[in-house]
Every structure is written in structure tokens, then in C-alpha cells.
N, C-alpha and C positions, 0 to 999 in steps of 0.2 A: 442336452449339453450345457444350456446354458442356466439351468438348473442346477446343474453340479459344479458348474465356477462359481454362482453365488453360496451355494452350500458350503463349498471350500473358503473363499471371503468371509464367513458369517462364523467357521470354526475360527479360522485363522485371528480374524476380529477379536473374538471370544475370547481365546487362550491368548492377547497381549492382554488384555481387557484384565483375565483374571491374574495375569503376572505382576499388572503394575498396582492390583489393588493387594497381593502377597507383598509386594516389594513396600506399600507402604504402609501395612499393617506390622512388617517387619523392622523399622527404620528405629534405631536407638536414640530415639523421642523421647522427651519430656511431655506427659500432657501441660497444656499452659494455665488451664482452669478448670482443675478438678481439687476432689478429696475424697476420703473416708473418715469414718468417725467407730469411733471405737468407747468400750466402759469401761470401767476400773473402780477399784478397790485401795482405800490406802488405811495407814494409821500414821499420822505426823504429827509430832510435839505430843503424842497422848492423847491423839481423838480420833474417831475412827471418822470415815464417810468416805462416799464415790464422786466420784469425775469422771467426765470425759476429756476427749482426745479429739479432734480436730487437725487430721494431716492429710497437707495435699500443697497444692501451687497457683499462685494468684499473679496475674499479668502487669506488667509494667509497661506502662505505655506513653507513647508520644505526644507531641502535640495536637495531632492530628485525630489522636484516639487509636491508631495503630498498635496492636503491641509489639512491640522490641527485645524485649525478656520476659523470662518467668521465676518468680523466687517462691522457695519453696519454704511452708512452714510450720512447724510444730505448735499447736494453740491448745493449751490446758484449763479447763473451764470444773469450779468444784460446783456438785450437784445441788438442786434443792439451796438456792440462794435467794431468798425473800427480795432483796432490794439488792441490783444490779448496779444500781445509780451511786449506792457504798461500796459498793467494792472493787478495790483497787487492779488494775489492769500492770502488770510486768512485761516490759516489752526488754526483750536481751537480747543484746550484740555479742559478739566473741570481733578478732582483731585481724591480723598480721600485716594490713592487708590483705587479704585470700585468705583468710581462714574460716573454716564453717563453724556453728552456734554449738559445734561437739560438744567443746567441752566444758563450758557450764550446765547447760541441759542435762548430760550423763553424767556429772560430776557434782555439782554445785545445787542447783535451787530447782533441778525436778525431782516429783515424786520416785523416780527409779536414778539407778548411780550404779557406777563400775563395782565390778565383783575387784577390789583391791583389797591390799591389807593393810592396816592402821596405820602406815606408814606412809602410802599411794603407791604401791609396788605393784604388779601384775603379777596374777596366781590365775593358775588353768584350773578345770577348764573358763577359758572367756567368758565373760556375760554380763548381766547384771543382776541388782539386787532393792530391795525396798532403800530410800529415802527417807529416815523417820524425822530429820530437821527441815525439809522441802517449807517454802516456804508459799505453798502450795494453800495453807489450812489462810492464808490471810489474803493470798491475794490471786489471780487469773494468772497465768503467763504464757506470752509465746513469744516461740526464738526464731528468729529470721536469720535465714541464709542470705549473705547478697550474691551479685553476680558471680557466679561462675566459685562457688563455694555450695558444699552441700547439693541438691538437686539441681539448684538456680542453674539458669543457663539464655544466655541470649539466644531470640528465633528466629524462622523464615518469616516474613510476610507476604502475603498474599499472593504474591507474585514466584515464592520460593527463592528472594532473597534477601542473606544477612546483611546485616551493618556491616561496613568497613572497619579494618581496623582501628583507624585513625576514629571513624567515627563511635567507634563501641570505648574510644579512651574519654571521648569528648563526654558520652551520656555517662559512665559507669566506673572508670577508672583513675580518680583522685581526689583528692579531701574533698570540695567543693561537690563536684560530679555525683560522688558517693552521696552527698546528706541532702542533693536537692531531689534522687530519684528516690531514696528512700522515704521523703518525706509526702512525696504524691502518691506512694504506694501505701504509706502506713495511712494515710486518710482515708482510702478507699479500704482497708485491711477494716479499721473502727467504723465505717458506715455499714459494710457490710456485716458487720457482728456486733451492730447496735450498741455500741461502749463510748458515744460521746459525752456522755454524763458520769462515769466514771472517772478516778480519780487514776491517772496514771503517770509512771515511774518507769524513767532511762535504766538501764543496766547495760554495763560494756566493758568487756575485761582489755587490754594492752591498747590495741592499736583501733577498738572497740571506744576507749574512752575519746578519741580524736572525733571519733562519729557520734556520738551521745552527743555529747558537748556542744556539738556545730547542730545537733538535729532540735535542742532541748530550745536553742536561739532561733531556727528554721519552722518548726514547728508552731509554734508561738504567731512568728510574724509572715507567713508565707502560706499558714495551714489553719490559724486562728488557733489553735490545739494547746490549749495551756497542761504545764507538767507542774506534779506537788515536788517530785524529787526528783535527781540525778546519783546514779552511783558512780563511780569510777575504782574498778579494779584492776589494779598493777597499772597505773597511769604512764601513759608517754608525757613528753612535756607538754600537750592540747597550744601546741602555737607559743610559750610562755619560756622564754630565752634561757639556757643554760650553762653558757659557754663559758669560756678560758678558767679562770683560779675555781668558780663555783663549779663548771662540770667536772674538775679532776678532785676540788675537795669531799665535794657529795659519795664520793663512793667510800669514803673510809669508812664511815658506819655500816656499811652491808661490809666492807673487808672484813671488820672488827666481828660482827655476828656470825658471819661464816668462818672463820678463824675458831672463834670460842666453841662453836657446834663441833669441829672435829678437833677439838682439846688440844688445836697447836698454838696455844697462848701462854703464858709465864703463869704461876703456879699463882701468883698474887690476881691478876684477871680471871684464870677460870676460874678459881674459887667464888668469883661473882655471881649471881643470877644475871643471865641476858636482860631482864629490865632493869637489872640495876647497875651493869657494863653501858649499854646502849647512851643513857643520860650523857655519861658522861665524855662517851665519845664525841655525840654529837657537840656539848660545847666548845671541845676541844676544835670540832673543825671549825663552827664558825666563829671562835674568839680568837683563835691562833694560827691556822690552819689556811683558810683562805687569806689574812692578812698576808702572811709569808708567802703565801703562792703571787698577789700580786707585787709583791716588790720582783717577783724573777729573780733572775742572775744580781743583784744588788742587794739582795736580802744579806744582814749582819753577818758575819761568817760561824761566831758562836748560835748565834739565833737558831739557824738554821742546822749546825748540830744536834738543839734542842729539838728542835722541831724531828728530826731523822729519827732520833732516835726515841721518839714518843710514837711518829707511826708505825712504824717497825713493832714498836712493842703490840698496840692496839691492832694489827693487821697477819701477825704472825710470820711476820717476815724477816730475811735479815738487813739491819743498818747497809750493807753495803748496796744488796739490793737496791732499796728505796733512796741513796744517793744515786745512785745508778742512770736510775729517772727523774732524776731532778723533783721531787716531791709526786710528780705525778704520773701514777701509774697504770698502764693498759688495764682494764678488765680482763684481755685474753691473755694477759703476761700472769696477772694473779692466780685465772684458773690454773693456770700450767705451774707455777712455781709452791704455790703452796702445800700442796703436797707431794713434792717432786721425791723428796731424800725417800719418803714412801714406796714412792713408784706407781702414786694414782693422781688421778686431775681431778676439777670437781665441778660440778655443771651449771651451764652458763643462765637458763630460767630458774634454776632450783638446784643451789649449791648443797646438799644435802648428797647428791647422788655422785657416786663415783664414776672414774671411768679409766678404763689403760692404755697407753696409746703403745706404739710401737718402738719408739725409744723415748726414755725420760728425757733425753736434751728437748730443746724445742722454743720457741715461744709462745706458742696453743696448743690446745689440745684436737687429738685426731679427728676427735666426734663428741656429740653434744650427751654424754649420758641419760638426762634426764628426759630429751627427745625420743630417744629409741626405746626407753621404758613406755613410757606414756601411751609410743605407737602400739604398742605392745598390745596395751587395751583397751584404749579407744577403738582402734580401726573396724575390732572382729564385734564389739559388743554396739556401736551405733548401727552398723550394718545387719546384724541380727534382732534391734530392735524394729526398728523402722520397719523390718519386713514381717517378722514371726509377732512380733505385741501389737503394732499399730496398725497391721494388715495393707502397707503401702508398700505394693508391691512393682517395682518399675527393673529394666537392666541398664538405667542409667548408672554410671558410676558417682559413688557417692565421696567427692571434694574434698577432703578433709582439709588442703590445702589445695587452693585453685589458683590457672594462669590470670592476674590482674597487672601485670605489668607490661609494660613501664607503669608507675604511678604514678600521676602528677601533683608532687607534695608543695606546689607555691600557692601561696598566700594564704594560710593556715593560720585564721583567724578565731580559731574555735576557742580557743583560751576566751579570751575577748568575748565572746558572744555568749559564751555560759557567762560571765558576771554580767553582762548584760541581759539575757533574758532575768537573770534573777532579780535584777534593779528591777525590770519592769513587772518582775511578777512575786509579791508579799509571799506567795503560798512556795515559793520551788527553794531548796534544800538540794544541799549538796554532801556526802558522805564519801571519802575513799576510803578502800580498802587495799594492803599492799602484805606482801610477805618479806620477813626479814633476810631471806636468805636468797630470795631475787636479784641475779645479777644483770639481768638485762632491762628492768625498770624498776632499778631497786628503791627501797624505801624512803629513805632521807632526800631525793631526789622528788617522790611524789609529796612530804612535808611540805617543801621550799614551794613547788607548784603550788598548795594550798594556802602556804602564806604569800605569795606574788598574785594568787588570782583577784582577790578585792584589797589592792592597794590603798582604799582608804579607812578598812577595818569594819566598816558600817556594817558590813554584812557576816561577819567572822561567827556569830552565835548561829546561823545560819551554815555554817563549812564544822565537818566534823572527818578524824581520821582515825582509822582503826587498823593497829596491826597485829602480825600472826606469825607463830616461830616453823614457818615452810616458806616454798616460794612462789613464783611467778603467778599459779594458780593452788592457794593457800589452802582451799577447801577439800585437796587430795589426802591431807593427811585428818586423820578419823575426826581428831579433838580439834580440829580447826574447820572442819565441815559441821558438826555442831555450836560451834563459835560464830563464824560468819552468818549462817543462816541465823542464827537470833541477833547479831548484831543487824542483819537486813531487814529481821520483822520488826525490830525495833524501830527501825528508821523509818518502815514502809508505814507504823501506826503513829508515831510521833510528828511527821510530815501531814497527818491527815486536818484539816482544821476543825475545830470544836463547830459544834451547829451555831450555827448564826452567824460566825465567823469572818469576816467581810473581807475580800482580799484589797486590806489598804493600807501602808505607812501611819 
């Protein structure tokens, strides 16, 4: 008898035993420290050779040594490279806050890129395609997901439990937060894959440049980690004031470009080339434009007739309109109005794309067109690569856009600390990039940030700005994904210093 109560005990044992070790072999887990590596094959710029792949997830952790999250990452390493110690390391950010490293990685500066058309439109089937301007043949690159974007995801500890909410805002969730855990993780990311003597270079597109910027100042003095370059693609203002007469005058020059692209300008403008329109809008705003905006209500009464009826022309609008507003007018008023008598709107990253809302009245447009393009072919072609190319195979859901909020945006000093790391370091270079037809960081807007960020000019041969006729993310359209990429290898070899080269004033 009492043989077979322990028998029954010893099943019963058993079958929880093997439930809870099903239950946590089945748990929609992140590993926190693993990877795969994978080969490849490319031809970029006209040279052939292989690389590898490095993807998987590396731990972020506490004071304590604890980990607290896992960020996942994509590391591209070209083969058969004589001297590690030259060559340059690309570390890329993408923005929103919450947004994952999508869509430069599949887009922009990796060896593979969206199956789109010259345009950056989506064509089925999904997928991707070679990269032949990757900027892959000059430099290493990997793309970090942060929290709760891409793979990344905060964990249990040891105990099986998370951080608090409040406490996951404190490590992970705001300007500051953001560039000090990234900066303890990327030290551990270059120890681990031997890259301290290499020469390495920020890349960060929107809300991307706000973390470059703070991480290029962090890294430096927090990390000892000195950088040659910083990019900034489609810049936010990185901390550097925008307000009253300058944030409503800045947008005329992206009105005027997205105007002239869909040929609702006077016969005397578009006949212009966009670089030879652009000039001269811009003078117009800051010689004319912002003066009139700060007198206000007190501005000359004729004056300001001149002024109505110069942006009107340059914006494609009508005089009544732009009285309307008092000189200064919504971005989401223009998408909507501009091609209203049409019966399309035009989009708010990338004016270039149309879109139709449900009644032409309105003051915005119903949906963002150039969003639900994009989602188009992103979503199905990152998710097919990660799994079928790089053999990373998880049933985590893959972020495209992750929960990071509330964000805490005070004290957003990062303007500031990118011209300070660069005082303090001869070698680091600054380059943006921006598209013309960018409504939600648009161009004229990231100029002004490049002439406010070294107020005293000393450093301006150092600041370098390049633009491109698309938007938000400029690389989508064919001839401008060949453009940017040599304008980044050009930066990435121009930044490099001649041998012997001393980093001193």
C-alpha cells in the first residue's frame, strides 16, 4: 500500500515537474544572451566580397550587474579585413522614440534593402533585394534596437520579477535615461567584439539624432569612447530653441519644395529647378519673413500685404488663406489645403505621397499616406529577413513601433553636448542629412539647428549639410539611396585622420 501512494506521489511529482518545464520552454521569451551568425555574399559600389552577420541579443544591466533588459542587434562585419584597428565601426540609431533600427538597416546603409520602386513605393510580392551603394565596403555596421523596439524587451530577474513601471521610465524611457543605458550597453557591445581601436561613427535618423548627439557627449565622458563622426538624419531640434517668428518661418522653404514637386506653383516658380527655387526662398524667410513675423499684429499694414502675398506665391497657396493665419501656418493646415480643389492631401514625413480623406473640408488629413505606404513594406520584409536570411528565429513580436511612453523630454541638453564633445575632441565631425519634402523635420529647420549649434563658428568647417529631393527618410527614393550612401562614405573617409595625425587644436 504504501508503495503505491509513493508511486502515485512520484507520477504526480513528475507530470507537474514536466508541465512547468513545457510551460517554460513555451513562454514568448526573449533569449537575453544569445546569437547566430550567418555568411554572405555582396557587390557594393563595384566590388565584390563576403561578410558576415551577427544577430542576436546582449543584456543591459544594473548596478548591481543584474540584467533588466535585452536589446537586440544586427552586427555586419566585411570578411578578410587585414587591419580591424582601420576600420571604421557604424553604429545606427532610427527614432520616434519607439521606433526600431527598421528602417535604415532595410532601407538605407545595409547590404540588403526593400523590394520597392524608384520611387519608395511597395510592389508584391514583399521582400528584399541586394544593396549595391551599402556603405558596408568602408565601414562595419550594427543597428541597435532600444527598449521595447525591435526584439529589445525589459526581463524577470531572478526572482521572476519586472521593473516597475515607474521604475522602467526612470532606467529606459527619456532623453537622458535613453543615452546613459545605451551608453553602458554599447561599451560592453565594442569589448565584446574587440572594436576599441577602431574608429567609430554615430548614425541616427528623427528622433535618433536626439540620442546620437547626447550619446557622442556620453560616450566620450562617461565611456572614455572617443567618436571621429556624428550623422544626423532628418534632425529634431537635439535641445536647440525653435520657437515663435523662427518655428512658423522655417517651414516656408519645405512649403515652397513640396508645392513646386506637385506643380501647384505660378508658371514663373516652377519653371525654376528646385535648387534654384529653394535659394531663394530661403532668403526670403530670413531677410523678410521672420522680421514681419516678429513685429506681430503691429507689422506695417502694406508690409505685410507684401509679405501675404510673396508666401502665397512661394507656398502655393491662396493670399486669403495665408492672411487667414496670420503669416503663420499649421503644417497639418497645409497638408490638407494644398491640394484640397484636387481632392488629395499630401504626407506629413514625405510630402511626395498622396492621400484621400473622406471629405475635402477639414483642417488635416484623415491618415498619414506616406505611413501606411512604408508599413506596406517594411513590416513583412524585416520580419522575413531576420527569420529566413539571418536564421533568427524567435515568436517574439517584432516592434516596429514600441510602448516607450510616457517619455520624459526635460532637460534635453544634447544640442549642447554634441558642440561640446566636439570642442573637446579635434577628430569628431558632424554631417546632416535631411529631405526636401520632409514635413515633420523638415529641412530649413535642420540648416538653422546647424548654424545655432557652434555659435562661435570655430568649428563650422567641421558641420557639413546635405540635401535630397524626398523626405523624412530620403534614401527610399532609388537616386537618393545612391546619393546619401556616397555622401556617408564620403564623410565616413574624410573624418578618418591622416597617419600621424594628432588629435589637437
Amino acid at each position: 500500500m504504501k508503495l503505491v501512494q509513493l508511486t502515485r506521489y512520484t507520477l504526480a511529482l513528475a507530470i507537474v515537474l514536466l508541465s512547468s518545464t513545457a510551460t517554460a520552454e513555451n513562454q514568448r521569451k526573449i533569449d537575453i544572451d544569445s546569437h547566430v551568425v550567418t555568411k554572405h555574399k555582396a557587390k557594393i559600389n563595384g566590388e565584390r566580397f563576403s561578410y558576415t552577420v551577427k544577430t542576436g541579443t546582449q543584456p543591459v544591466w544594473n548596478d548591481n550587474g543584474d540584467a533588466i533588459a535585452t536589446l537586440q542587434f544586427t552586427y555586419y562585419t566585411r570578411d578578410k579585413v587585414d587591419d580591424t584597428a582601420a576600420r571604421p565601426l557604424l553604429i545606427s540609431f532610427n527614432g520616434g522614440p519607439g521606433s526600431a533600427s527598421v528602417w535604415m538597416h532595410l532601407a538605407y546603409t545595409g547590404p540588403r534593402v526593400l523590394k520597392i520602386d524608384d520611387e519608395g513605393y511597395p510592389i508584391q510580392p514583399y521582400g528584399v533585394k541586394d544593396n549595391p551603394y551599402s556603405v558596408l565596403d568602408v565601414a562595419d555596421i550594427v543597428y541597435v534596437n532600444p527598449v521595447n523596439t525591435g526584439y529589445s524587451r525589459v526581463v524577470e530577474n531572478a526572482k521572476g520579477e519586472m521593473l516597475s513601471k515607474e521604475h522602467q521610465k526612470e532606467h529606459f524611457f527619456g532623453v537622458n535615461a535613453d543615452i546613459k543605458y545605451l551608453a553602458e550597453w554599447l561599451n560592453t557591445f565594442v569589448n565584446r567584439n574587440e572594436r576599441w581601436r577602431s574608429p567609430k561613427f554615430l548614425i541616427g535618423e528623427s528622433y535618433g539624432t536626439t540620442r546620437v548627439s547626447g550619446l557622442a557627449h556620453k560616450l566620450q565622458n562617461s565611456q572614455w569612447m572617443y567618436i571621429n563622426g556624428v550623422v544626423l538624419v532628418s534632425p529634431t531640434d537635439i535641445g536647440i530653441k525653435r520657437d515663435g517668428p523662427i518655428k512658423a518661418a522655417n517651414r516656408l522653404p519645405y512649403f515652397a519644395a513640396t508645392a513646386w514637386y506637385h506643380k501647384a506653383l505660378n508658371k514663373n516658380l516652377q519653371e525654376k529647378d528646385l535648387n534654384e527655387l529653394l535659394p531663394e526662398v530661403e532668403q526670403f524667410t530670413i531677410n523678410e519673413l521672420i522680421p514681419a513675423l516678429a513685429k506681430g499684429g503691429f507689422i506695417d499694414a502694406d508690409k505685410k500685404r507684401q509679405i501675404i502675398k510673396k508666401m502665397a506665391e512661394y507656398a502655393g497657396l491662396s493670399e486669403q488663406f495665408v492672411a487667414q493665419n496670420n503669416l503663420d501656418i499649421p503644417t497639418r493646415f497645409f497638408w490638407k489645403e494644398l491640394l484640397r480643389e484636387r481632392g488629395q492631401t499630401v504626407g506629413r514625413l514625405d510630402s511626395r505621397y498622396l492621400g484621400i480623406d473622406k471629405r475635402d473640408a477639414g483642417e488635416s488629413p484623415d491618415y498619414w499616406a506616406e505611413l501606411t505606404s512604408w508599413l506596406h513594406s517594411f513590416t513583412p520584409a524585416i520580419n522575413y529577413y531576420l527569420r529566413e536570411e539571418l536564421n533568427y528565429k524567435t515568436d517574439v513580436k517584432y516592434n516596429l513601433f514600441g510602448n516607450v511612453h510616457p517619455w520624459d523630454r526635460s532637460k534635453n541638453n544634447t544640442g549642447e553636448n554634441l558642440r561640446l564633445a566636439m570642442a573637446q575632441n579635434p577628430y569628431l565631425n558632424v554631417m546632416i542629412q535631411a529631405g526636401y519634402y520632409d514635413g515633420a523635420t523638415n529641412y530649413f529647420d535642420a540648416k538653422y539647428t546647424l548654424w545655432q549649434l557652434d555659435p562661435s563658428g570655430k568649428m563650422k568647417d567641421r558641420l557639413s549639410f546635405k540635401g535630397y529631393r524626398s523626405g523624412h527618410m530620403m534614401y527610399l527614393r532609388y537616386e537618393d539611396l545612391k546619393l546619401s550612401n556616397n555622401d556617408l562614405r564620403d564623410f565616413i573617409l574624410s573624418s578618418l585622420p591622416a597617419k600621424g595625425q594628432a588629435a589637437k587644436y
